[in-house]
N, C-alpha and C positions, 0 to 999 in steps of 0.2 A: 469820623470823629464827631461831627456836629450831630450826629444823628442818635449815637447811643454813649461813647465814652467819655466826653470832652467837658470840660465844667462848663461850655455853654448848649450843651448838646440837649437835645428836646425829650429825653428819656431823664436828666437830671434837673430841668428848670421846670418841665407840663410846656401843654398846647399855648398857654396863652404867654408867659414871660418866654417861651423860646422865639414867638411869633415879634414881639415887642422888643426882646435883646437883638436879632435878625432884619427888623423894623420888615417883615412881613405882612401882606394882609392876605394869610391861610384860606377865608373862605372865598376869596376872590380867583386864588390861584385854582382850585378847587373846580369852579364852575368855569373857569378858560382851560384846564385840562377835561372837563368835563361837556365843553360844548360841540354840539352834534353839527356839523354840515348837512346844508338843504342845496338841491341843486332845483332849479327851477326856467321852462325853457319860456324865454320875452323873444319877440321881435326878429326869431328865426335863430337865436343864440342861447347855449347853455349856460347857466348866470350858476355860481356858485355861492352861494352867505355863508357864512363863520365869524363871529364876534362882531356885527354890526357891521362886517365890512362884506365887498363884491366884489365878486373876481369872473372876469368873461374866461370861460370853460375850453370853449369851442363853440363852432356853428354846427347847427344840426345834421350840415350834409356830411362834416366829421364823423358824428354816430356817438350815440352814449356814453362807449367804452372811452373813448377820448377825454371827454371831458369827466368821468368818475375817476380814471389816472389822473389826470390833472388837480378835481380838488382834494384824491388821497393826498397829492405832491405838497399841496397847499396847506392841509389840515399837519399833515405831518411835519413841515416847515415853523409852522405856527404854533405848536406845541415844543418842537426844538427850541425855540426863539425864547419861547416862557419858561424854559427850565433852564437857558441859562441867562435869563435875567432876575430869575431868585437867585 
């Protein structure tokens, strides 16, 4: 309904009064569904970043796959998280 048939729906008000009736900020949403995970190894540990934040992965004797599960688990939580807090 909000997306194509509803009197407040973003097909009948445009991008910017649908973002503004929703009190959305679209292009913010946008670049946190859009940000990439780095995994990067410190201190004998696999560090994972996504939106300014870090997440300890695994230790190295874990092995890669460990911690690339891990921050798909992460990436993929945090994207849930942001879609329903629009």
């Amino acid at each position: 309904r909000h997306h194509r048939t509803g009197k407040d729906s973003y097909h009948k008000l445009g991008a910017r009064r649908f973002a503004e009736a929703h009190n959305l900020d679209i292009a913010a949403i946008v670049r946190r569904l859009s940000a990439k995970p780095v995994i990067r190894v410190e201190s004998g540990a696999f560090i994972g970043y996504l939106n300014d934040e870090q997440f300890v992965l695994a230790t190295v004797q874990d092995g890669l796959a460990r911690a690339v599960k891990k921050m798909m688990s992460v990436s993929r939580e945090d994207r849930l998280t942001q879609s329903i807090a629009s």
